[in-house]
C-alpha positions in Angstrom: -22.9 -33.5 -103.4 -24.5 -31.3 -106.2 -23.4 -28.1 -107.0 -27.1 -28.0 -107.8 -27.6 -28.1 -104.0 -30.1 -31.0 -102.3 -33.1 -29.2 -103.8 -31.7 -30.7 -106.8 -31.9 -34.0 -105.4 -35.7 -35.4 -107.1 -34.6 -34.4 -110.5 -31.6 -36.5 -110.3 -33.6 -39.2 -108.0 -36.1 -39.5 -111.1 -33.4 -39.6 -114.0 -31.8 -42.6 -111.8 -35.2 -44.4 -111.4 -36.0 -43.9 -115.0 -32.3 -45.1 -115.7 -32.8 -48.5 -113.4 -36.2 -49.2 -115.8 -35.0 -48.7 -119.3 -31.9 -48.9 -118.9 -29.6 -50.6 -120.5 -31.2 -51.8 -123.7 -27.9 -54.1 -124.4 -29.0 -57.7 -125.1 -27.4 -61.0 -124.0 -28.0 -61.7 -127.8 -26.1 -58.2 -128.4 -23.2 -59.5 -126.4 -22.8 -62.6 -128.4 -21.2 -60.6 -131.0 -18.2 -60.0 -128.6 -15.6 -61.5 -129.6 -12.7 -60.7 -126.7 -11.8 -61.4 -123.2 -14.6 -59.7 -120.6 -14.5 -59.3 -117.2 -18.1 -58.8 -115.6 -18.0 -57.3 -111.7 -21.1 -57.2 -109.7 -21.1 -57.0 -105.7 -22.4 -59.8 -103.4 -25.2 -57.7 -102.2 -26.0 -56.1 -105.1 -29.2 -54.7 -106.8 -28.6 -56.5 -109.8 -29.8 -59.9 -110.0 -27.9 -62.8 -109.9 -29.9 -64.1 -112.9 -29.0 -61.2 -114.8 -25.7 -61.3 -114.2 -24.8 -64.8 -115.2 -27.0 -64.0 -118.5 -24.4 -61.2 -119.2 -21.7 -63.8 -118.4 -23.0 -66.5 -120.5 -23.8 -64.1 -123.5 -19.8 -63.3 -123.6 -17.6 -66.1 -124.5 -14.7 -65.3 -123.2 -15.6 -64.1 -119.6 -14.7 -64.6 -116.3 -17.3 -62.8 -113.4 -16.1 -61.5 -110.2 -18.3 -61.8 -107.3 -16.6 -58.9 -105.2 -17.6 -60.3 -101.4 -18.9 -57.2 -98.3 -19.7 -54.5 -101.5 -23.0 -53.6 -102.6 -23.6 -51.7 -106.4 -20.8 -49.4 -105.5 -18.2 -51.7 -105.1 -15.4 -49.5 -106.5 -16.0 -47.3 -104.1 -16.6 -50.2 -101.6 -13.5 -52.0 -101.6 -11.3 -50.3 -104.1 -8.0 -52.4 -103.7 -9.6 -55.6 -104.3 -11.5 -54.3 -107.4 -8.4 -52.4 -109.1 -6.3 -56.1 -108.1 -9.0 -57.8 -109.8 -9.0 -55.7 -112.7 -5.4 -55.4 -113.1 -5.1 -58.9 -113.1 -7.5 -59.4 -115.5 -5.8 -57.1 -117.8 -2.8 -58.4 -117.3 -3.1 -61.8 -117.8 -2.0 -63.7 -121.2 -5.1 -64.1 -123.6 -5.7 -67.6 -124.8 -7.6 -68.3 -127.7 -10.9 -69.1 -127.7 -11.6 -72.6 -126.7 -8.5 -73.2 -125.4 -10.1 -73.8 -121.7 -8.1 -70.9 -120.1 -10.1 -67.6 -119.4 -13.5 -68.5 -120.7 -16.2 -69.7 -118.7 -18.0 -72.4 -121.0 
């Protein structure tokens, strides 16, 4: 729904397709520089790919992914209760410090 109405529609179809091609411009070498707990999200059907994904997972130190199962790219919307448990838990949970083979992946 726009209030734009659906003749709006191909302007924000073409800002969305130029969004998915040079967008975002974060590195996995940017991410590095993170030095806290991350939790990275993506759906099990989801547009993004797996190899992507694990990059962003890899290039943060501290993370923990979330493969969020029956969602696609939307999977707030998708399943809501499972992401805000996942999320809430996530926040929730003591931080360890680095290295100290609790939250972080590697």
């Amino acid at each position: 729904m726009s209030p734009d109405g659906p003749q709006h529609f191909p302007v924000v179809k073409a800002k969305l397709d130029r969004m998915h091609h040079e967008e975002p411009t974060v590195t996995v070498a940017d991410l590095a520089g993170y030095p806290g707990p991350a939790l990275v999200m993506v759906a099990d059907d989801d547009e993004v790919r797996v190899e992507h994904t694990l990059a962003l997972r890899d290039g943060l130190s501290q993370s923990q992914l979330a493969v969020v199962p029956g969602t696609i790219h939307g999977l707030l919307a998708d399943k809501p209760d499972l992401c805000n448990r996942l999320i809430i838990d996530f926040l929730t949970e003591p931080i360890e410090p680095a290295g100290a083979g609790g939250n972080g992946h590697g």
